[in-house]
N, C-alpha and C positions, 0 to 999 in steps of 0.2 A: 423027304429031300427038298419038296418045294417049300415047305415052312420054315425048314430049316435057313435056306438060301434066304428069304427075306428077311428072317431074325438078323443076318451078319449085314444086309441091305441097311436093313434099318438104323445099324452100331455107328459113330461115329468113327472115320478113318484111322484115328490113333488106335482107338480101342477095336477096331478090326483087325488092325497091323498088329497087337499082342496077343490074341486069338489065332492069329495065322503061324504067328512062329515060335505057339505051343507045340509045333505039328508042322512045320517048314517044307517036311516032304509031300502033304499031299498038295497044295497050290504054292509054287516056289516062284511063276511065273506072276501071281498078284501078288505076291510078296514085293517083288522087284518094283511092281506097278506102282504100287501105296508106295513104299519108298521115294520114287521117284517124282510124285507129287509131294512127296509131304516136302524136298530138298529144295524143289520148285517154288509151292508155296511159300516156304521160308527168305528164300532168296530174295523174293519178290517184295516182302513185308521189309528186308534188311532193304533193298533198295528203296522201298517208300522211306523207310525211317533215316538214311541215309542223305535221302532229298529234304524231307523235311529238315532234317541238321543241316544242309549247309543254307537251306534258304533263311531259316532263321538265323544262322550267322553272319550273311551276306546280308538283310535286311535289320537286322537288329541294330541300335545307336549304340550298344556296350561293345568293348572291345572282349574277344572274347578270342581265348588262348589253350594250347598245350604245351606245357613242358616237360623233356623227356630227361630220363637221369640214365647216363652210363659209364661205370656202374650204379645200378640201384643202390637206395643210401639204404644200409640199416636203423631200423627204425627203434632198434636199442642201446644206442650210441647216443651219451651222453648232448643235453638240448647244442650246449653250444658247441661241437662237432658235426652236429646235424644241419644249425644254421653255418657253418660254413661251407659245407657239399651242399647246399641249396643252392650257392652261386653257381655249381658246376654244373648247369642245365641246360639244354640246346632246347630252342622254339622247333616243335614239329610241325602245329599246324597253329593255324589262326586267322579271322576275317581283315578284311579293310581297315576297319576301323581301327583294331589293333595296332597295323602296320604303321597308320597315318598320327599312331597314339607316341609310334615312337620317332617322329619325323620323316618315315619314307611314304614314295609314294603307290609300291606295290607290295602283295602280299610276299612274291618271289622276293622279294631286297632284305625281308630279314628269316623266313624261312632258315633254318640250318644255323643262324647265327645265337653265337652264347647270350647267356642274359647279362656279361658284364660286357661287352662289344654294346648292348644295345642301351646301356645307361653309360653317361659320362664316368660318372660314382656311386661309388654304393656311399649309405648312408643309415644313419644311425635307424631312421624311421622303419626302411627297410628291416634291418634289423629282427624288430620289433615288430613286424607285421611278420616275420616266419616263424619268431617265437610262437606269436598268436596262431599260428597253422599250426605247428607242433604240439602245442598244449591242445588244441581242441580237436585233439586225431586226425590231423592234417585235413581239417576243415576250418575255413575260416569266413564268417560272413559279414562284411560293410567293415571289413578293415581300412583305415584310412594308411596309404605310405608315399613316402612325399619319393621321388623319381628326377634323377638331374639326365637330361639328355643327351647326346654328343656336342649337340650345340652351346653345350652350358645353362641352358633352360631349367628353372627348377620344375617341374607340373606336382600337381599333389593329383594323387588318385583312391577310389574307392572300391576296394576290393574283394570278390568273392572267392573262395578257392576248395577245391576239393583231389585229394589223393588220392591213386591208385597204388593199391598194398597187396604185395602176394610173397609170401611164403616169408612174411617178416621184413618186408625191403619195401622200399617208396619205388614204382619202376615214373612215372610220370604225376604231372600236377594238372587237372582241368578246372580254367576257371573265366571267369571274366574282370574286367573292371571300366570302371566311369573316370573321364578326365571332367574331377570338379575344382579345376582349378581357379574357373572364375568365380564358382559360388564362395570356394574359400576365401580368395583376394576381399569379395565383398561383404563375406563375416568376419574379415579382419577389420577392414573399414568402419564396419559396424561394429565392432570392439571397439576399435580405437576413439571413433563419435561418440559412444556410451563414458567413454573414460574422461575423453574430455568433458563431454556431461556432467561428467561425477566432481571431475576435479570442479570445474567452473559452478558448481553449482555447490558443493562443502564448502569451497571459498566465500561465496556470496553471503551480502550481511542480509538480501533477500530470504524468506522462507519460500520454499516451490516443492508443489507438492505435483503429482499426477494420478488421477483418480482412474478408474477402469471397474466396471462392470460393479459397480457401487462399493469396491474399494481401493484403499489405498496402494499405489502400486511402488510408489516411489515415494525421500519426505528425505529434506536433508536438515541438517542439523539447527540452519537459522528456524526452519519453519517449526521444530518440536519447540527451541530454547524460546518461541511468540509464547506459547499456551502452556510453558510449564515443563513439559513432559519430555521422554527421553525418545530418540529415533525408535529403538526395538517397541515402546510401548505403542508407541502410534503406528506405527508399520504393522501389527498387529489389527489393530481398528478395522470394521468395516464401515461403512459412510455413514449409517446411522449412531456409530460413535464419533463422527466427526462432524456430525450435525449436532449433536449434545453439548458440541462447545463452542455454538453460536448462539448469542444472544435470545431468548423466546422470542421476543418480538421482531427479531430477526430471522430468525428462522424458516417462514414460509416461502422466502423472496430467494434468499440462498439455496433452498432445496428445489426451486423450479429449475433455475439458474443452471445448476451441478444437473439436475438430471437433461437439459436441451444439451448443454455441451458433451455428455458423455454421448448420446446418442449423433450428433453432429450434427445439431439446426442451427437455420440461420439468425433467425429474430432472436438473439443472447445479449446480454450486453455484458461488453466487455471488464468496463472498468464501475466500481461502485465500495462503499465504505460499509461497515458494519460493525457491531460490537460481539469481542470474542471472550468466552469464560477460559480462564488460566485453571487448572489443574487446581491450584490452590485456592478457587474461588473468586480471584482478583478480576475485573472487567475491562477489555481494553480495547480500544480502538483500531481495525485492520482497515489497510487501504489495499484493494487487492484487485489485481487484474489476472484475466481468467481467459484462454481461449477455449476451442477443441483441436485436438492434435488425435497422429494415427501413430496408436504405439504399437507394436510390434502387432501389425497389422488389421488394428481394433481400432474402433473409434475412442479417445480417450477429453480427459480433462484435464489440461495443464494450468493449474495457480500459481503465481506470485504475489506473495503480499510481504506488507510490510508494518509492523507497530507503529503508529500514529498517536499512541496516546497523549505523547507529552505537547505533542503538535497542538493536537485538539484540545489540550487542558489549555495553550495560550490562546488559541483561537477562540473558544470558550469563556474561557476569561474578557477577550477584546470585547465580543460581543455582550456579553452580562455588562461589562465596564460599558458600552455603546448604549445600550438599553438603557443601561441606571444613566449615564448622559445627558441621555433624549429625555427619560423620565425629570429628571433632575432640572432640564430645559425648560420644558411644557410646563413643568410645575413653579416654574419663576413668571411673576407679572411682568417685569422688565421683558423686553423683546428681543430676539436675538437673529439676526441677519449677516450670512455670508453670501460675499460676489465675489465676480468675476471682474478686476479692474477693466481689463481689455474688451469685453463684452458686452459686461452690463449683465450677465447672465444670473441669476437667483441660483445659488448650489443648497443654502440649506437655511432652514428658519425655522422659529417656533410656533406654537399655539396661541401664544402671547402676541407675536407681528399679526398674526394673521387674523384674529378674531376681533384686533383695534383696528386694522388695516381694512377691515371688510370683504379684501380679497379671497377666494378660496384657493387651493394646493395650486388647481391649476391655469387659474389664471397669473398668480403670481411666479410661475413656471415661465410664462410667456411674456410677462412684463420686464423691460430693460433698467435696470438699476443703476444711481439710484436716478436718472430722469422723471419714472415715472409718478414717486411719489411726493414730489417738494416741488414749489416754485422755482422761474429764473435764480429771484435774490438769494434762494438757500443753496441751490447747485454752486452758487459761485462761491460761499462758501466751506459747501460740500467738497467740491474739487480742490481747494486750501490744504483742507481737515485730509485726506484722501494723498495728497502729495506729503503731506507731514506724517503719513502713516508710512509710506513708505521709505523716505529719506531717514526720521527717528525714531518707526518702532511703531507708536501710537499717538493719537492726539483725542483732544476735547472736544467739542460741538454742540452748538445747542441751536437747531432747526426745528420746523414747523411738521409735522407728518400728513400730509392731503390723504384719507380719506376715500374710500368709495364713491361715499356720497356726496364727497365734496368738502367734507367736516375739516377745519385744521386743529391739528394738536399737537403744542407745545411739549418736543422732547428736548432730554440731555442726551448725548453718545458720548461712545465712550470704544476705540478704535481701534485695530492696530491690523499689519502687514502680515499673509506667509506666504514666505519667496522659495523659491528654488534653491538648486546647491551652488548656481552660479550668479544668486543675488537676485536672481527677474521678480517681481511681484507677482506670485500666484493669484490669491483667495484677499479680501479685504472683510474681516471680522467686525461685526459690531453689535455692542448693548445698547440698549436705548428705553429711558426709562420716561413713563408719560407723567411730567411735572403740574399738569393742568390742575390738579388738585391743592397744592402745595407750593407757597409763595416763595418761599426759599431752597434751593437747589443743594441737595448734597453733594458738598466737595470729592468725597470720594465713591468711584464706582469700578466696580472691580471686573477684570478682562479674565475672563477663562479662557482662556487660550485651549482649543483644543485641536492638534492637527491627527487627521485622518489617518488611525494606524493601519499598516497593512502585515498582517498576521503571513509570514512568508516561510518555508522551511524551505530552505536551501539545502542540495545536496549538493555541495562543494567535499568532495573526499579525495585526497591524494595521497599515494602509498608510496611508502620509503622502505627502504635497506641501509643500512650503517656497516660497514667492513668496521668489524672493529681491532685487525690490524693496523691499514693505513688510512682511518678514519673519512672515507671516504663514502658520497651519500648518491645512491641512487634513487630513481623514484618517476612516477609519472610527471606529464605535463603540468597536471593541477596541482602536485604538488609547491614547485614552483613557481606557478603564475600567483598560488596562494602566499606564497614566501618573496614574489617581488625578484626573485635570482635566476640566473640564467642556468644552462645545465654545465657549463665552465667551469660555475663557482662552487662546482657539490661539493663541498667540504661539508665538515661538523663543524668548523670553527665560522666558515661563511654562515650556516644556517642561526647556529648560537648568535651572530652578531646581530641578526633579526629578531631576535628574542628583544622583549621588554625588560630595560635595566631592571627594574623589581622584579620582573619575575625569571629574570634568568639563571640565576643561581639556584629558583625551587627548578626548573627545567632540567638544568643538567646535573643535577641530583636522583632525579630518574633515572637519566641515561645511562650515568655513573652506575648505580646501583644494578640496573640493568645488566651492563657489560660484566662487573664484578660478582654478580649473584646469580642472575638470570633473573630478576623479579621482575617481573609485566607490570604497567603502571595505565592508570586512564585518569587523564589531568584536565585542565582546561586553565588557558593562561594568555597573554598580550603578544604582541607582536607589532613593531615598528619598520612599518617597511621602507625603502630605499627613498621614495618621494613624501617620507613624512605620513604617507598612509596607518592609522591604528588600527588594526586588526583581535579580534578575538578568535581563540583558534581550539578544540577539543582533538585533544592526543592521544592514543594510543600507543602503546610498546610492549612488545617479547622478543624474549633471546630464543634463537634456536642453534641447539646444538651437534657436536656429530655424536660417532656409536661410543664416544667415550665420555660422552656428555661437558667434554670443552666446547665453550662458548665462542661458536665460528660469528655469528653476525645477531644484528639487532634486529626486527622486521615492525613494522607500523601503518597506522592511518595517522593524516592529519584532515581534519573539516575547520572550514572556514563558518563559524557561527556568530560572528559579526550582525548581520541583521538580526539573528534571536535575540543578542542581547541588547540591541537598540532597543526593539521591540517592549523587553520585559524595564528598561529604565525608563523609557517613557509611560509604560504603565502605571508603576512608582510615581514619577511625575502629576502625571495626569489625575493620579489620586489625591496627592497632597493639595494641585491647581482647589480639587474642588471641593476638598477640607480648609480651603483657607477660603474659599469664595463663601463659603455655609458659614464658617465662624463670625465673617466681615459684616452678612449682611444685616442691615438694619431690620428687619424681616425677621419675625420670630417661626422658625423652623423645627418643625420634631417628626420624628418618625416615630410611629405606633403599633403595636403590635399584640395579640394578647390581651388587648384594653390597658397593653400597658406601654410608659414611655422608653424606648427604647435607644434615642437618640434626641438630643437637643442642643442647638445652639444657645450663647449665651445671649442675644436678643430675645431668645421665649425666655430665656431666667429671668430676666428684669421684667418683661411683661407682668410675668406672674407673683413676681417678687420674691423668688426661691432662688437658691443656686443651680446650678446644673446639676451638680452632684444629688441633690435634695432631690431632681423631677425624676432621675434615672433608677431612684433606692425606691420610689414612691410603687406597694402597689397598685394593683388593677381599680380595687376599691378607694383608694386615696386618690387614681388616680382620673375617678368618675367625679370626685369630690369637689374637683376645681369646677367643674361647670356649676352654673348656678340652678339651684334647686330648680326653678320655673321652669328651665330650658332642659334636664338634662333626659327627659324623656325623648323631647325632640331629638336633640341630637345623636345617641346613644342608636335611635331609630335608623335614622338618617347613617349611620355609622355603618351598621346590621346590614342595610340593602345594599350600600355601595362595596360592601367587603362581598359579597354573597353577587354584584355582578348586577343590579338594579340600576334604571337609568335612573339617576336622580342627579340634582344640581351638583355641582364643583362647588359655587362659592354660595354663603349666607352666616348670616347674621347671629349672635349669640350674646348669654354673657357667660364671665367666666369672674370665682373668689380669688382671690390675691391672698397670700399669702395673712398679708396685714387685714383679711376680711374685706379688705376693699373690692365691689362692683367694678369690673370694664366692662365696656361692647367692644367686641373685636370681630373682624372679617376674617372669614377662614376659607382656604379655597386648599380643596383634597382631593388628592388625586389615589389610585391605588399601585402600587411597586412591588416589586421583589424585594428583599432584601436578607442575605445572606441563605438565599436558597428558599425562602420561605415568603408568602405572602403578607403584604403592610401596606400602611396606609401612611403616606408624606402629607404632612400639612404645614400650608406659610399661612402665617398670623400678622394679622396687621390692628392696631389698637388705636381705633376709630370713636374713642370715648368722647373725648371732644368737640370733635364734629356733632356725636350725635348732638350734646347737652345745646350746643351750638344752635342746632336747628330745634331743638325741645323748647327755646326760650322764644326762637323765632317764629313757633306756633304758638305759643303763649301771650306774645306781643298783639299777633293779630287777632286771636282771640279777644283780646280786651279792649282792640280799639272798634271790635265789630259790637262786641254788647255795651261799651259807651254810647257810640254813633246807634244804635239802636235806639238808646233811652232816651237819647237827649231832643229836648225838644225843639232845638233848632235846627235849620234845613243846612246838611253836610255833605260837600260833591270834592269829587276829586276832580281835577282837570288835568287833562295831560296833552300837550301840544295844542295850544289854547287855539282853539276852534271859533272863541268871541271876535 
C-alpha cells in the first residue's frame, strides 16, 4: 500500500488524473482535487498569456488589429466574392497605435466600427492586398496597401495578416501593420532624384560614370561612345577592366586615385588629364573630374570626363609650332627682342640678343628697354623708329647696341607694333642684325611676326527646338547671345538671317532635309551677327518624332567655335610667316637628318652650287661628299656627339665641294630640333671664303715684310706717335 501510494506521488498530475479515473470509484474526492488544479493552473497560464498580449500590443510601435466577419465568409467562394465580403468586417479589438493609424485618438472611437467607416475609400491597392491573403491561405506577410482616411489623407501601409478558419468559413482576421508612409514619400523622392539622374545625365554630352566597391555601378551613354564601347558591355566591367583602358603609363596614378575616392579620403585630387585606349585601339585624351560620393549608402566614385583629344592635338600642335619658333629663333644669328612700350619691360628674346648683349636671362628680365642698351643720341632716335612702329606698322633703324662691357655694335632693326582689339600698342617686336662685319647693309630684313597664340576650347553650347509647324525657335540663353538675337526674334527666318550669305542656303538645306526626312546633320558654317560681328558656329540637328513617326519638331546644339578657328588660321599663318622668312634669308639653312638633307633653303643652293631639288634627292653618302675630304671626319664627329646630346660647340669652321669642285670656308652654327616628330639637326651657313683668303694674304704680307726686315742690312724701326 505504501509503495504503491508513492509510485502515484511520484506521477505527474495529468498522468495521475488518468490513472484515477481508470477506477473513479475508489478516490472521487482527488479526482475533483487534480481537476481543480489542473482548471486553476490553466487559468492562470491563460491569464499570464493574456497580459503578456495586451502588453505587447499596448507597447509594440506596429499597429496591431482583429477583424471579425458576420457572417463568416466561405472560404470556397470564388476569390473576387471573397474580396468583396472582406470589406464587410467590424474591428473587434486592437492597440493605440492602430486607432491613432486610423486618425482617432482612442482605442474605444473605432472599436465596433466597419473597415469601410474607418477608410475614406477603398482602393485598388487594398484590393490587391486581400487577393494576396486569399491566395496565401489567408496569410499574408509585408503586404504593402496604400489606405485613404476620413480626412482624405492617402497613408501607405505594410501589412501582416493571418485568418482564422473553422469548419470552411474565415470567422476573423489577426494581424498588424506599419504606417511607412514617410519611408515611401522618401523612396519616391528618391525615384524621382534617380530619374532625374538618369535623364540629366543620358542627356549630357559628358561621360559619368560611378564606380563602387571596384565596380562599375552606373555609365551612361556619353562615357561608353569616349572608349568605343557600348553601355551593357561596360556595365558589365569590373574596375580592373576599366583600368585596362587607361593609358600604361597612366595607369598607376589613376588606380591610386579611383581607389582613395571609392574608400572616401581626403588628399584625391579632383580634377587631372590622362590618356584613354578606345575599344578599337585608338588613344585619346580625357579630361576628367572625379569626386567621392555616397551611393546608396556606400562610399562611392563619381567621374565626369570628357574627350580632349582634338583640343590637345591643337594645343599640341601650338606648342611643337612654339618649340620649332624658339628653336627656329635661337638658331637665327640676327637677334630678336620684344617689349613692352609702356614699361620698358623685356617679354621675350633670343640666344642671339643675349649672347651679343652679354646679359644673361635674368638680368635682362630686370633691365628697362630700350634705355638700357643705346646711348641718349640712339633713344632719340629709337623713340622716332618706335612711334612709326606704331602709327605705320613697322619701321627701319640703324643704332649702336651697348654692350655689357661697354662694347658698341653697329646694328640694323627692323620693327613693328602688336596692339590690342581697340588699337592701344601692346608688345614692340624687333630683328636686329650686327652689321659690324660687313660694309654694306642689306636692304631687306624680314619681320616674323609672331603673336602669342592662345590654344582655348571654349564651351559656348546652346540648345534649340524648331516647331516645325509655326516655324518657331526655342532655345537657351546661349543660344542666342551666340546668335546676337533676342528671345522676341525666335523665328527660323530671324535665326537664318544671321546665317552667312554663303553659307546660308548649305544651312537651311539641313534643316529642310531635316523637317522633310528626319535626317540629323552635324555641319560647321559662318555667322554674321547684328553689330557686324563673324562668327564660326558647329551645328547639330534631329527630328523627333511621335508614335506615328510624323515629324513633330527639330531638336539641336549650336557651339560658338570662333576662337578655334582663329586659332588653327593663324597657325596656317604663322607657318607660311616662317616659310617665307627661311626661303628670304641670305643665310644658307638646311635641316638634316639621317645624314641626310632633308630641307633647304635656296641660299644653301647657291652656296653649294646645286639646286635645292639636287641637295634634297642627294643621299646620306652624297650627302657626306659635300664636306671636304680633310674636314669631313671632323665634322661627321662633331655631328655624332651633338645628335647623341654632347656638349660641344654650335659654331666652327669648315670646308665644303661645290658643286663646280670649288673649295668654300663656311661658318656653321647647329643646333639640334624636332622635326616632324623625329630628331634633327638645323644648320645656318654663312660663306666666309673671302674673308678668310682676305686675312690668308694679310699673314702672307707680314710674313714677308718680317723676313725682308730680317735680312736686310740696314737699321728698320717703325714709329708710331713720334716720341722724337
Amino acid at each position: 500500500m505504501v509503495s504503491t501510494r508513492l509510485k502515484v506521488i511520484s506521477l505527474s498530475e495529468s498522468e495521475k488524473l488518468k490513472n484515477l479515473l481508470k477506477n473513479p470509484e475508489d478516490d472521487l474526492e482527488e479526482i475533483v482535487s487534480l481537476i481543480e488544479k489542473k482548471i486553476e493552473k490553466t487559468t492562470n497560464r491563460l491569464k499570464e498569456a493574456e497580459e503578456r498580449y495586451r502588453s505587447m500590443i499596448t507597447h509594440t510601435s506596429d499597429a496591431v488589429f482583429c477583424y471579425e466577419y458576420n457572417p463568416p465568409i466561405p472560404v470556397n467562394l470564388p476569390i473576387e466574392e471573397q474580396v468583396k465580403l472582406l470589406y464587410n468586417s467590424v474591428l473587434a479589438e486592437c492597440n493605440i497605435v492602430c486607432a491613432q493609424s486610423y486618425g482617432y485618438e482612442r482605442v474605444e472611437d473605432v472599436i465596433g466600427r466597419k473597415l469601410t467607416e474607418l477608410f475614406g475609400t477603398t482602393s485598388d491597392s487594398l484590393d490587391k492586398l486581400f487577393m494576396k491573403l486569399i491566395e496565401g491561405g489567408y496569410h499574408v506577410v509585408d503586404g504593402v496597401g496604400i489606405e485613404k482616411l476620413p480626412n482624405g489623407e492617402e497613408r501607405y501601409f505594410l501589412n501582416n495578416g493571418h485568418g482564422v478558419i473553422e469548419n470552411g468559413k474565415l470567422l476573423r482576421v489577426w494581424g498588424t501593420f506599419r504606417d511607412i508612409t514617410e519611408r515611401r514619400k522618401a523612396e519616391q523622392k528618391l525615384e524621382e532624384s534617380e530619374e532625374k539622374f538618369r535623364t540629366i545625365t543620358e542627356q549630357s554630352l559628358m561621360g559619368i560614370c560611378i564606380a563602387q566597391e571596384n565596380k562599375i555601378k552606373y555609365i551612361n551613354k556619353a562615357y561608353s561612345d569616349i572608349f568605343g564601347y557600348t553601355v551593357e558591355e561596360m556595365m558589365n566591367w569590373e574596375i580592373k577592366d576599366a583600368i585596362n583602358a587607361i593609358h600604361p603609363n597612366d595607369r598607376a596614378f589613376a588606380m591610386d586615385q579611383l581607389a582613395k575616392k571609392q574608400k572616401g579620403e581626403k588628399d584625391v585630387v579632383v580634377h587631372y588629364q590622362y590618356r584613354g585606349i578606345k575599344k578599337s585601339g585608338e588613344i585619346v585624351w580625357i579630361d576628367q573630374f572625379s569626386k567621392s560620393i555616397t551611393y546608396k549608402g556606400k562610399p562611392a566614385n563619381l567621374v565626369a570626363l570628357i574627350n580632349i583629344t582634338k583640343k590637345k592635338e591643337v594645343e599640341d600642335a601650338f606648342l611643337r609650332e612654339r618649340k620649332f619658333t624658339d628653336t627656329a629663333l635661337n638658331a637665327q644669328r640676327d637677334t630678336f627682342f620684344v617689349f613692352e612700350p609702356s614699361t620698358g619691360k623685356a617679354i621675350r628674346w633670343n640666344n642671339a640678343f643675349k649672347e651679343i648683349s652679354g646679359y644673361s636671362d635674368e638680368e635682362i628680365r630686370k633691365l628697362k628697354a630700350p634705355d638700357s642698351y643705346y646711348d641718349d643720341h640712339d633713344l632719340k632716335l629709337a623713340a622716332s623708329a618706335i612711334e612709326k612702329m606704331i602709327k605705320e606698322g613697322e619701321a627701319l633703324l640703324g643704332i649702336d647696341l651697348i654692350t655689357k662691357d661697354g662694347r658698341k655694335i653697329p646694328f640694323e632693326y627692323i620693327g613693328s607694333s602688336i596692339k590690342d582689339d581697340v588699337g592701344n600698342p601692346m608688345f614692340i617686336v624687333t630683328i636686329g642684325r650686327d652689321i659690324s662685319e660687313r660694309k654694306e647693309v642689306e636692304k631687306t630684313l624680314r619681320l616674323s611676326e609672331k603673336n602669342l597664340k592662345k590654344a582655348q576650347e571654349l564651351a559656348q553650347i546652346g540648345h534649340w527646338e524648331l516647331n516645325t509647324l509655326t516655324l518657331e525657335v526655342s532655345g537657351s540663353e546661349e543660344l542666342f547671345k551666340i546668335f546676337g538675337l533676342t528671345k522676341e526674334e525666335a523665328t527660323l527666318d530671324a535665326f537664318a538671317g544671321i546665317v552667312h550669305p554663303d553659307d546660308k542656303e548649305y544651312d537651311l538645306y539641313h534643316i529642310r532635309r531635316g523637317m522633310e526626312t528626319g535626317e540629323s546633320w552635324d555641319i560647321e558654317h559662318r555667322l554674321i551677327c547684328k553689330d557686324g560681328t563673324e562668327k564660326w558656329v558647329h551645328a547639330i540637328g534631329e527630328a523627333t518624332r511621335d508614335e506615328d513617326g510624323k515629324i513633330l519638331r527639330l531638336i539641336g546644339t549650336t557651339q560658338d567655335i570662333t576662337e578655334r578657328k582663329k586659332v588653327e588660321q593663324k597657325l596656317r599663318e604663322s607657318e607660311e610667316k616662317y616659310r617665307t622668312l627661311v626661303e628670304i634669308s641670305l643665310q644658307g639653312i638646311i635641316i638634316i637628318q639621317d645624314l641626310k638633307i632633308i630641307f633647304a633653303n635656296s641660299a644653301m643652293a647657291e652656296i653649294l652650287g646645286y639646286s635645292v631639288e639636287e641637295l634634297l634627292s642627294n643621299s646620306a653618302e652624297e650627302t657626306m661628299k659635300l664636306i671636304h675630304p680633310e674636314d669631313r671626319t671632323f665634322v661627321l664627329n662633331r655631328h655624332k656627339d651633338r645628335m647623341e646630346g654632347k656638349p660641344v660647340p654650335n659654331r666652327y669652321v669648315y670646308r665644303v665641294v661645290r658643286k663646280d669642285k670649288k673649295v668654300r670656308t663656311i661658318e656653321l652654327y647647329s643646333t639640334v630640333i624636332e622635326y616632324k616628330g623625329r630628331i634633327a639637326s638645323q644648320q645656318v651657313y654663312m660663306d666666309i671664303t673671302e674673308r678668310k683668303e682676305v686675312e690668308q694674304k694679310l699673314r702672307e704680307s707680314e710674313e714677308k715684310f718680317r723676313t725682308i726686315t730680317e735680312q736686310s742690312l740696314m737699321g728698320v724701326a717703325i714709329i708710331q706717335d713720334n716720341i722724337l
